[in-house]
N, C-alpha and C positions, 0 to 999 in steps of 0.2 A: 334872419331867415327870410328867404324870398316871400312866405306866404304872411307873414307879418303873424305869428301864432302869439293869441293875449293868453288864454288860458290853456289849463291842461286838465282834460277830467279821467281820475283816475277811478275806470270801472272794471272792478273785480267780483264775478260771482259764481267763482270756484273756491279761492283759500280762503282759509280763516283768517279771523281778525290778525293775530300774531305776525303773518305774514304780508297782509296788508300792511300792518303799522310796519315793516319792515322797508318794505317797496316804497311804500309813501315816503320813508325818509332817505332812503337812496335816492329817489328821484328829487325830492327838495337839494341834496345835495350836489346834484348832476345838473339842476337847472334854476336859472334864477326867475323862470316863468311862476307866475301861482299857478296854485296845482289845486284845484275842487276836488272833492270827494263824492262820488256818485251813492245816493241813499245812506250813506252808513254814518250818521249822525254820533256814534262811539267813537269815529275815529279824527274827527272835526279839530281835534286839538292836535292833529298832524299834520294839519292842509293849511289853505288859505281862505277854503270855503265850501259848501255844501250844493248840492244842487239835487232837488228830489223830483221822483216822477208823484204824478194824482194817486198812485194807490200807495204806492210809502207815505207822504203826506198824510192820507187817512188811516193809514196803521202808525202812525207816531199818535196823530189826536188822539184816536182809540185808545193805545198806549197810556196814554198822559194823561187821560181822561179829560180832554178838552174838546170841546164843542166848537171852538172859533179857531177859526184857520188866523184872522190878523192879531190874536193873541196870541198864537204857537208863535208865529213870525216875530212880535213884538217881542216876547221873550227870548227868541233866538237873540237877537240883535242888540240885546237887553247885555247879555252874558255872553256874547262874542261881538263885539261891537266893530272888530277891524274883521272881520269875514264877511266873505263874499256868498248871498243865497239868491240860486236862484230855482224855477220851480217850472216845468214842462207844463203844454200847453196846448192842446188839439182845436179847441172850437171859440166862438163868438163868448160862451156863459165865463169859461175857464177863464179866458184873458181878462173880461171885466173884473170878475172874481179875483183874479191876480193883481189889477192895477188898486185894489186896496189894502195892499200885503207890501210889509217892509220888507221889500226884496232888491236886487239889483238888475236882477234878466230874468225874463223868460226863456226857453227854449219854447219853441212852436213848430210842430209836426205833426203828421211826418208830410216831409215834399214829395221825396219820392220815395217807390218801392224800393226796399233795403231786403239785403239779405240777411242781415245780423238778426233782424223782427218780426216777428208774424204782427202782417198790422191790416189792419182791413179797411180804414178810412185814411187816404191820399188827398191829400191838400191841394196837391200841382199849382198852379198860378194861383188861384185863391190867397196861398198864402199871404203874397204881398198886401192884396183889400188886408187880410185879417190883421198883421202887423201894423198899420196904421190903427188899430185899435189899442194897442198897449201905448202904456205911459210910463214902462219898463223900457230898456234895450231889448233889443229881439234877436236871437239865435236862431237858425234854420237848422233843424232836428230831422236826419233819416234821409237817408240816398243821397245825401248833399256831394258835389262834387268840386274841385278845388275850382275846376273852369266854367262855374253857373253865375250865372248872373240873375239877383231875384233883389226884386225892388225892394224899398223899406226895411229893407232885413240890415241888423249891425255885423252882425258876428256869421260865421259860415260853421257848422259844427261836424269837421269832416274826422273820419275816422279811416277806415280800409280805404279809403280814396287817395291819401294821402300817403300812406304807404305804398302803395301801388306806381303813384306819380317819381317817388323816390327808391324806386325798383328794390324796396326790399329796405332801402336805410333809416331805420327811424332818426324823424329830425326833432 
């Protein structure tokens, strides 16, 4: 693929599980990409990995009744040791907080205004400063475009952009 695609996250928050686990294993069989699972920690033994936003994260601890974010992680990793977690990230506290957490990536957003989001804090250039604060890899979350160019940043985490660019084809 021209745009070099590492992952694939697959965010669904219309169908049920059933349908989910459906889709998840059509697309594992359509592509030899991993394919993350956006929040839905039931369906993890379908993917390759996980990736949660700040408030799912704190509705699993709650959940679980854990108190520590690098013990949920550790257990993850503990009982899925070949999957990929990684855990969204807006500010300065989150990402230190994150660089103690067995994780793989961050996402860090939002860059820019997105339509998909109602989001009220914008990163724009910042982001780069804040990326050089992880000791994770860094994803660029939200308005991301295929033709930006943002410092520090690993990964580009484009969505409607990218369909757009390929007039409708999904690649």
């Amino acid at each position: 693929s021209k745009y070099n695609i590492v992952l694939i996250q697959y965010r669904d928050k219309i169908n049920d599980i059933q349908i989910q686990k459906q889709n998840l294993k059509l697309l594992k069989h359509l592509t030899n990409i991993p394919i993350i699972i956006n929040d839905e920690l039931q369906l993890l033994d379908f993917c390759d990995g996980l990736h949660l936003g700040q408030k799912d994260l704190n509705q699993y601890l709650q959940n679980f009744q854990i108190k520590n974010k690098i013990l949920f992680f550790d257990l993850l990793k503990k009982k899925y040791s070949n999957k990929i977690f990684g855990l969204s990230t807006h500010n300065e506290v989150e990402i230190l907080e994150a660089n103690k957490l067995n994780i793989n990536y961050i996402g860090l957003g939002v860059y820019k205004n997105t339509a998909t989001k109602n989001v009220s804090n914008i990163l724009g250039n910042k982001i780069s400063y804040l990326a050089q604060m992880s000791k994770h890899r860094v994803g660029a979350i939200g308005g991301v475009k295929t033709d930006d160019e943002i410092k520090n940043i690993d990964y580009y985490v484009v969505g409607s952009d990218l369909l757009k660019k390929q007039k409708g084809k999904i690649c």
